[in-house]
N, C-alpha and C positions, 0 to 999 in steps of 0.2 A: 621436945623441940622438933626433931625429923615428923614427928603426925602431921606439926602444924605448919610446917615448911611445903611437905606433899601437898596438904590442902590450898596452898596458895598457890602453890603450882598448877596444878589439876586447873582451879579455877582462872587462873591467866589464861591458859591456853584455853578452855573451854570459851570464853568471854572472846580471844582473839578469832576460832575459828567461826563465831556465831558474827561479828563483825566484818571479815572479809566473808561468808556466804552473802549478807545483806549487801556490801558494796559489790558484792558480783551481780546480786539480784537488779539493784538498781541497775549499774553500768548495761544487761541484757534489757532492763524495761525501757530504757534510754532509747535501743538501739531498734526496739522494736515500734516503740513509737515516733521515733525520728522521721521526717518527712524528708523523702527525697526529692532533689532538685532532679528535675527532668526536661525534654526538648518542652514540652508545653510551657514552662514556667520559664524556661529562658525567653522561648522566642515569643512570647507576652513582653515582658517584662524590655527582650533588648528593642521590641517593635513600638515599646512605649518613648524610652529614651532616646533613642536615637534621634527623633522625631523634637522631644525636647531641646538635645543637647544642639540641633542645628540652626534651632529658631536661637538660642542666645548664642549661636555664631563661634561653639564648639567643636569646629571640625576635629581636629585630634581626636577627642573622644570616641565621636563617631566610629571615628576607625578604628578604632580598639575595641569596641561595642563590635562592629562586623566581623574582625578577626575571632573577639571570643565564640559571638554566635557561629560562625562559621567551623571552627574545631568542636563545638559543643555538638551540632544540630545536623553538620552537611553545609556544602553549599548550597542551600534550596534557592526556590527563585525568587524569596521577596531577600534575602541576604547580596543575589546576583542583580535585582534590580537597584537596591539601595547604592550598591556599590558602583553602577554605571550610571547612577542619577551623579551622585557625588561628583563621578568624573568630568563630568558635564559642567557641574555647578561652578567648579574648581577650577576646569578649563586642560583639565588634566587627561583626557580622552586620547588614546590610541588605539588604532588597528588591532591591537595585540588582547585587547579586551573583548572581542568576539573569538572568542573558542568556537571550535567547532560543533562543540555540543550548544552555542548561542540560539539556533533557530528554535531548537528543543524548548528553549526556556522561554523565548517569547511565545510557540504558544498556550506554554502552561500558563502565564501570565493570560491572552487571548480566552482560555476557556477559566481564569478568574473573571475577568472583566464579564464575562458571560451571567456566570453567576454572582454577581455580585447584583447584576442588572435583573436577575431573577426574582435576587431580595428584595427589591425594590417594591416588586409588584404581590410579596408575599414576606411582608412583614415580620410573622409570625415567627420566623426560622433566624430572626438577627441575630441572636449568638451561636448561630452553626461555625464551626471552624472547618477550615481548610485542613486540608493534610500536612500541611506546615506549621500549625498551630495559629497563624496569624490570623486576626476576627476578619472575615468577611465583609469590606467596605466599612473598617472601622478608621480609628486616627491613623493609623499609616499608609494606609490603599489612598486616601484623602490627600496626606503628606504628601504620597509620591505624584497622585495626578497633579495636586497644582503645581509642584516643582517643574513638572515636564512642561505643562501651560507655559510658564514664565521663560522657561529656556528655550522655548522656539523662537522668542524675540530677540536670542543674542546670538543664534546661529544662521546662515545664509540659505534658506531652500538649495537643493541639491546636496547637501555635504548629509553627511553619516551620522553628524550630530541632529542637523535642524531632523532628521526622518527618526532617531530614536528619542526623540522630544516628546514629536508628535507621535507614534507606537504609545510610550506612554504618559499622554496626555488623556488614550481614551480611545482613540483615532487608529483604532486597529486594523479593522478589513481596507481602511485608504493606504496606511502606512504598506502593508503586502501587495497590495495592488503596483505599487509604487516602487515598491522594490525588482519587480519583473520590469522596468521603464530605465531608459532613460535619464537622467545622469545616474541613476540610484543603482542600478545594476551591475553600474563597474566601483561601488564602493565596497569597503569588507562585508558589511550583511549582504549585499545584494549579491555578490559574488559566493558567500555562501548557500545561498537559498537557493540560486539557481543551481549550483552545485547538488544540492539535496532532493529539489525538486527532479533533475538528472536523475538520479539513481534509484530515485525511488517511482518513475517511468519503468527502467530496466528492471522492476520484482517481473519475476515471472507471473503468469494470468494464465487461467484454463479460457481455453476457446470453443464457442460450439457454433457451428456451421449449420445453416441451411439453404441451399439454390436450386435452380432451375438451370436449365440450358439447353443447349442442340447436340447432338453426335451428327458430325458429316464425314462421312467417308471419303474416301478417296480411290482414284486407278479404279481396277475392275469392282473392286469393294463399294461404288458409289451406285452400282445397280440399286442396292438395298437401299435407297434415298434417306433424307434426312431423318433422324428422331429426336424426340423431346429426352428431356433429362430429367430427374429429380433425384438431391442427393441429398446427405448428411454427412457433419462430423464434429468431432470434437476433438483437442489437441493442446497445444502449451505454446508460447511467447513470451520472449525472452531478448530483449532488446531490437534486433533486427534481421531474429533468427525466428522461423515458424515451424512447427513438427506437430504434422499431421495426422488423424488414421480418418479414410476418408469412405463412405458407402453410399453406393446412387444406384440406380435402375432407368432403364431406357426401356423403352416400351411403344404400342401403337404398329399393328402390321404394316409389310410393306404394300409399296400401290402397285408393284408386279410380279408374279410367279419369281422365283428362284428356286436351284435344284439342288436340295440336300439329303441325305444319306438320314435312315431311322436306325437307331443302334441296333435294334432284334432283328431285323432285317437284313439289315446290308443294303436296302433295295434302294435307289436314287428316285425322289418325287418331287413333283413340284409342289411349292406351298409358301404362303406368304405369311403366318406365323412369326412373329419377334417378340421377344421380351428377355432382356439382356442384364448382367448385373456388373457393376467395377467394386471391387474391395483394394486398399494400397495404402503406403505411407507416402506422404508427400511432404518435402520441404522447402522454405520457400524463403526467401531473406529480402531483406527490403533496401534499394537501391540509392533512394531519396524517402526521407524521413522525417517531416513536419508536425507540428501539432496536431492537424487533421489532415495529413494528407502519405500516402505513402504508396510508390512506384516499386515493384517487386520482382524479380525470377522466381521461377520456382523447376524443382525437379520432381520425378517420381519411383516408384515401380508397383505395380500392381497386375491381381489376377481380373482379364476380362473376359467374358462372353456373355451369349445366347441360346436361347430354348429356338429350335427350327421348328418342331410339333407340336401338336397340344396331344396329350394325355386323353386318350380313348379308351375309358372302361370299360365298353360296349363291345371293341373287336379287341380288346385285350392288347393296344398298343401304347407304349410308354411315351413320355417326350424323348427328344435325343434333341442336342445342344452340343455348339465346338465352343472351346476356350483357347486362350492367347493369355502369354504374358504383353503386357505393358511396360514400356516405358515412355517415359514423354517429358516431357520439358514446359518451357510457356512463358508468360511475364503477367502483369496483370496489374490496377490502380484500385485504391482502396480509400474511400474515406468516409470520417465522421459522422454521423448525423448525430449524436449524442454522447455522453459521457458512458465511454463501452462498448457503445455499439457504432457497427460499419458497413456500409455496403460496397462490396467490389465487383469487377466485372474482368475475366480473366480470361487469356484462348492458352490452348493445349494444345500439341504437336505427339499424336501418339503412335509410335513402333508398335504395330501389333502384326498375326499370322494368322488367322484364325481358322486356314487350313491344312494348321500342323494335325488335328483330331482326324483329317482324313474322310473325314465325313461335309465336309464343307469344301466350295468350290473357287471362290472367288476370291483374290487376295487383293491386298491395299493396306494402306493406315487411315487413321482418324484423326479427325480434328473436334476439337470438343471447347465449347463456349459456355461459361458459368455467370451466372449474375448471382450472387451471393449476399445474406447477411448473415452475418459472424455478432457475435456478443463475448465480450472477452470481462472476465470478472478474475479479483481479488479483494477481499472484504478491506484486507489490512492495508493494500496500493489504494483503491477507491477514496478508502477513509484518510489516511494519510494528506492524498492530493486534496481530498475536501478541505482537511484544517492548514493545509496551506493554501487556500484558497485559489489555488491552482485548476482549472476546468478546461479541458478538453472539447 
């Protein structure tokens, strides 16, 4: 009896572990074949319905449909536009619905509309998806244009609504334009955009400088008559602040003898010899501040001088040359001709000595006159201001 009791034993449990390995085998092939729900397959699927659920006049839905998609996916922008068509439709529209991240999404919206206009003209690419998953100019890019169509006719030009109508209706670079204008300005987008467009003026920009101009002397110092200028530089800008590093040379003999001292020598000659160099930081801030227009001070310090001889390899005599520091002051108008680029036209008031070296005779200060183009770049400001459609 016990042989045949073991044997039945044995075989129970042998038979029960060979059944749960097979339901674990299954339950793991389940799990491995099981398809996961993902942002593509939502925002398909809620881009399809929603679109349904409002033509049979299912608002509730809707909104359920945006809240899921919205905790599934992000708020992306076809989630943030459906939601402010709604608002629209609904009559349901406040101020409080332009976040300040709003501009952001209209123009991601703005470079959809771009490409969608792209597809048009190339076919070929119609099922490319967007980085939101939603199809490119399929049933709800469609949905939401004619939505916006139809709701410019129930809102009054000027208000906040009639301009995110038309935004998206299609009517994109009018709608920005419009919003730098005119009643649209003082509404919440417009009051944003201009806000962004603000501060995204103030990114800082590398500057690069190149002018011309006069060095005139002054007091005893104006014996040595006028000279030409040519300079450079390059520097940083930073709302209505500018920081310089500046290098020019002056050049051209003078038209009468002066009497300077040759370093090996000691001995005083006359000679008409010049060629002078400025190195300095200069800073300069802007007084009046317009689109293309800006009125400035500026300060400085910097090292100046001049070569009095030329270099003679024949009698073995060097150049000798007196140096000064600088300082100077000035004001100066600056504008536009392009996006970047500026021409200004600046005078300088310069504290100099240039017979501290002891080798030079004549003392005075200078005055110094620049006619300038400056080019001021930032890839990431330029482009910015570009897709705001903002141009200088």
């Amino acid at each position: 009896m016990k042989p045949v009791l073991l044997l039945v034993l044995t075989t129970g449990m042998l038979f029960f572990s060979t059944f749960h390995n097979l339901n674990a085998q299954e339950g793991l092939d389940a799990k491995l074949i099981k398809k996961q729900v993902n942002c593509q397959d939502i925002s398909e699927n809620s881009s399809f319905f929603i679109v349904d659920y409002f033509e049979r006049g299912n608002i509730d839905s809707c909104y359920i449909i945006l809240d899921y998609w919205s905790q599934k996916c992000g708020y992306t922008e076809p989630v943030s536009r459906a939601n402010m068509l709604l608002a629209l439709a609904m009559h349901y529209y406040t101020d409080a619905l332009v976040s300040t991240d709003y501009i952001d999404r209209m123009l991601i919206f703005m470079n959809r509309a771009e490409q969608i206009q792209y597809l048009g003209l190339h076919p070929e690419r119609q099922d490319f998806r967007y980085d939101d998953f939603v199809p490119l100019g399929g049933e709800f890019d469609q949905w939401t244009t004619r939505l916006a169509k139809s709701l410019m006719n129930e809102y009054e030009p000027g208000s906040s609504e009639y301009l995110l109508s038309l935004f998206y209706s299609g009517e994109c670079d009018t709608a920005f334009q419009m919003l730098k204008e005119m009643p649209y300005l003082t509404t919440a987008t417009g009051k944003l955009y201009d806000s962004i467009v603000r501060q995204t003026i103030k990114t800082p920009v590398l500057m690069y400088h190149l002018y011309s101009g006069i060095w005139i002397p002054t007091r005893n110092l104006s014996a040595m008559g006028v000279h030409p200028v040519i300079g450079m530089g390059m520097g940083a800008k930073s709302d209505r602040n500018s920081y310089d590093f500046i290098l020019d040379f002056k050049f051209v003999n003078t038209h009468d003898y002066y009497i300077a001292k040759r370093s090996k020598t000691g001995v005083a000659e006359p000679t008409r010899h010049f060629f002078g160099g400025y190195i300095g930081f200069e800073y300069s801030r802007d007084m009046v501040q317009t689109k293309k227009n800006e009125l400035f001070y500026t300060i400085g310090a910097a090292y100046d001088g001049f070569d009095m001889f030329e270099e003679d390899m024949n009698n073995e005599t060097k150049t000798s040359g007196t140096g000064s520091y600088n300082f100077n002051m000035g004001g100066g108008y600056r504008f536009a001709v392009s996006d970047g680029s500026w021409i200004s036209i600046q005078g300088r008031y310069n504290v100099v000595d240039y017979t501290i070296s002891d080798k030079f005779f004549l003392s005075g200060h200078t005055v110094t006159v620049r006619l300038a183009y400056s080019y001021r770049y930032n890839e990431y400001r330029n482009d910015r201001l570009k897709r705001l459609r903002y141009h200088q």
